[in-house]
C-alpha positions as a Markdown table, in Angstrom:
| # | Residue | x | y | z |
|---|---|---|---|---|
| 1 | Unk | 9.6 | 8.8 | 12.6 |
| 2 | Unk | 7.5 | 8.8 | 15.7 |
| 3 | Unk | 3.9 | 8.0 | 15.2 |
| 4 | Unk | 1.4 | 8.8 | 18.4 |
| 5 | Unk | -1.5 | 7.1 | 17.7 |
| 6 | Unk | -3.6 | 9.6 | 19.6 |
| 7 | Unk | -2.4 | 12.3 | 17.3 |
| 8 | Unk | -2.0 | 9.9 | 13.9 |
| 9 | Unk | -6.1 | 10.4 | 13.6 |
| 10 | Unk | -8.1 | 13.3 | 13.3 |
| 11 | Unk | -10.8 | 13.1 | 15.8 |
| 12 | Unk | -13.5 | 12.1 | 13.6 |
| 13 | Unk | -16.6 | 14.2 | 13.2 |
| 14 | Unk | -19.8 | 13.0 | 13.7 |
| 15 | Unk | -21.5 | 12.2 | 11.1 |
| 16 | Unk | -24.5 | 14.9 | 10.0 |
| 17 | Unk | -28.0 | 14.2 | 10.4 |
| 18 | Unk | -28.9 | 14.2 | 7.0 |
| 19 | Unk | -26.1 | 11.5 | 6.5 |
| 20 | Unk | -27.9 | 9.1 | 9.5 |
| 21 | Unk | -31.4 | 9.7 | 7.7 |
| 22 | Unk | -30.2 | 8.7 | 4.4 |
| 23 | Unk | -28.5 | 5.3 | 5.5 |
| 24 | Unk | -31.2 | 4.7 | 7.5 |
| 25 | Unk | -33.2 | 4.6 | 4.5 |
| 26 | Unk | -31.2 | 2.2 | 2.8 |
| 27 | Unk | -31.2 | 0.2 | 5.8 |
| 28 | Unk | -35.2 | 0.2 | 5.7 |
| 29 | Unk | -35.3 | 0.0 | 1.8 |
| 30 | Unk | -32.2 | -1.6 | 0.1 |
| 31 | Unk | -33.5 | -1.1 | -3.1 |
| 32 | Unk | -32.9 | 2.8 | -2.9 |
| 33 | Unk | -29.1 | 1.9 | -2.8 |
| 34 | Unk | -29.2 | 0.1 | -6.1 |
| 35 | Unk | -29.8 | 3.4 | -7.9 |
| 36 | Unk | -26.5 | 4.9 | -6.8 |
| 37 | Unk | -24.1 | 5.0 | -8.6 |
| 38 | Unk | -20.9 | 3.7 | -6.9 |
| 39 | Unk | -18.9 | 6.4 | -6.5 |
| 40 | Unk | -22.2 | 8.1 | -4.9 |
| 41 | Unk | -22.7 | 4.9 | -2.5 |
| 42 | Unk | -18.8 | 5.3 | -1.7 |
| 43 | Unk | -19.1 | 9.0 | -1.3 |
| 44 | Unk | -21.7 | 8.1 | 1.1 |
| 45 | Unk | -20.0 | 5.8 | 3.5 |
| 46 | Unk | -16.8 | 7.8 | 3.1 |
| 47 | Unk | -18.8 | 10.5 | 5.2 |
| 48 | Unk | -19.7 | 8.3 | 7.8 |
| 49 | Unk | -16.5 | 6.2 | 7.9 |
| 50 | Unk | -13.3 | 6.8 | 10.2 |
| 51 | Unk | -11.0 | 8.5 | 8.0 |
| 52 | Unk | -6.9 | 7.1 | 6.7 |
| 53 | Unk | -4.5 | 7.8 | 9.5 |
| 54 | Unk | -1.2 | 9.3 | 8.9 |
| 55 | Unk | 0.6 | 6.7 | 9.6 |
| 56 | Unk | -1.5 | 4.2 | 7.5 |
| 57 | Unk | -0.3 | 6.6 | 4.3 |
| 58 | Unk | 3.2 | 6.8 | 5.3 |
| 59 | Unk | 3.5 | 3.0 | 5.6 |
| 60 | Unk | 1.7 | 2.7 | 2.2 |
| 61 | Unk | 3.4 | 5.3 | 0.5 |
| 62 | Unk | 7.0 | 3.4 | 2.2 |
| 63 | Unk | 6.7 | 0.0 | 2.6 |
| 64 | Unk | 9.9 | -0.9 | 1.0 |
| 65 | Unk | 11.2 | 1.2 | 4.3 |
| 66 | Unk | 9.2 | -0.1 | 6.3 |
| 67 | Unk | 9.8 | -3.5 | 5.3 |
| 68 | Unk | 13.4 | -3.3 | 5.5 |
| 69 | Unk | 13.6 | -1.6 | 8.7 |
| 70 | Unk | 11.4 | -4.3 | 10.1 |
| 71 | Unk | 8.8 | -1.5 | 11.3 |
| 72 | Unk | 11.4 | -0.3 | 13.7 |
| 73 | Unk | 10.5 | 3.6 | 14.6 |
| 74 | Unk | 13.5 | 3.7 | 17.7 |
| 75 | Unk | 15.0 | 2.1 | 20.5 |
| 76 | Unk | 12.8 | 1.2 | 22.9 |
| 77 | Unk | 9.4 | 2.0 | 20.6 |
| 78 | Unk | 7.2 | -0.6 | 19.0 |
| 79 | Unk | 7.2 | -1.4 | 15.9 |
| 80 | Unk | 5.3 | 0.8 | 13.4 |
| 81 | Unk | 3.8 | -2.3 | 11.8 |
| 82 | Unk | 1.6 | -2.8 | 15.1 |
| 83 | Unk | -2.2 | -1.6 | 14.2 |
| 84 | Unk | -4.0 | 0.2 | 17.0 |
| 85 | Unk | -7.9 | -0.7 | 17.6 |
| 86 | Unk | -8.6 | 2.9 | 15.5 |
| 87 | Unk | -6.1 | 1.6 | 12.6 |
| 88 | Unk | -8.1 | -1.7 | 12.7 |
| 89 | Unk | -11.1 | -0.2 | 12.5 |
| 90 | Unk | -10.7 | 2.2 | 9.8 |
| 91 | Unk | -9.1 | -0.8 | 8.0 |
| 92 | Unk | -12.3 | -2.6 | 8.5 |
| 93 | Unk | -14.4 | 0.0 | 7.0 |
| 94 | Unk | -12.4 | 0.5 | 3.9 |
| 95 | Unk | -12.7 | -3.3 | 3.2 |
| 96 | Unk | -16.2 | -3.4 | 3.6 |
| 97 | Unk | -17.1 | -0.1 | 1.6 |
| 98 | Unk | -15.0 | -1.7 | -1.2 |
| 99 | Unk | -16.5 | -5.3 | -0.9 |
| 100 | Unk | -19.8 | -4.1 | -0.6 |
| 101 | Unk | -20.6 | -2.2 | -3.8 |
């Protein structure tokens, strides 16, 4: 399988204005985020957060494959185990939502 990393993303949408305002609010008041709960604090930075790329869930849902193959993905390609700056960042995010509840 061939894996573009332009198309392996949806271009992610901005996030809405009531989202900014409320996590601006927890930035001013940190308190405010202690009565979430944590799938509502989640919820929230899912909204805001770059989302899982394609190709992130196909190497998750086969990583015996890609294990075995060595990430190959065709002569002259790659390998599909190299992360992009997007796939980094999305990475990122999904660590720090999960470490900071």
């Amino acid at each position: 399988a061939s894996f573009s990393s332009a198309s392996a993303f949806a271009a992610p949408k901005p996030p809405s204005p009531s989202d900014v305002q409320e996590l601006e609010e927890i930035r001013t008041n940190p308190e405010k985020a202690l009565k979430l709960t944590e799938k509502e604090f989640k919820i929230m930075i899912d909204r805001v957060s770059i989302g899982k790329s394609y190709k992130t869930s196909y190497m998750d849902k086969n990583a015996w494959l890609v294990y075995y193959t060595k990430g190959f993905d065709g002569v002259g390609r790659p390998s599909i185990e190299q992360e992009t700056d997007l796939e980094l960042l999305a990475n990122k995010q999904a660590y720090l939502r999960n470490e900071m509840w």
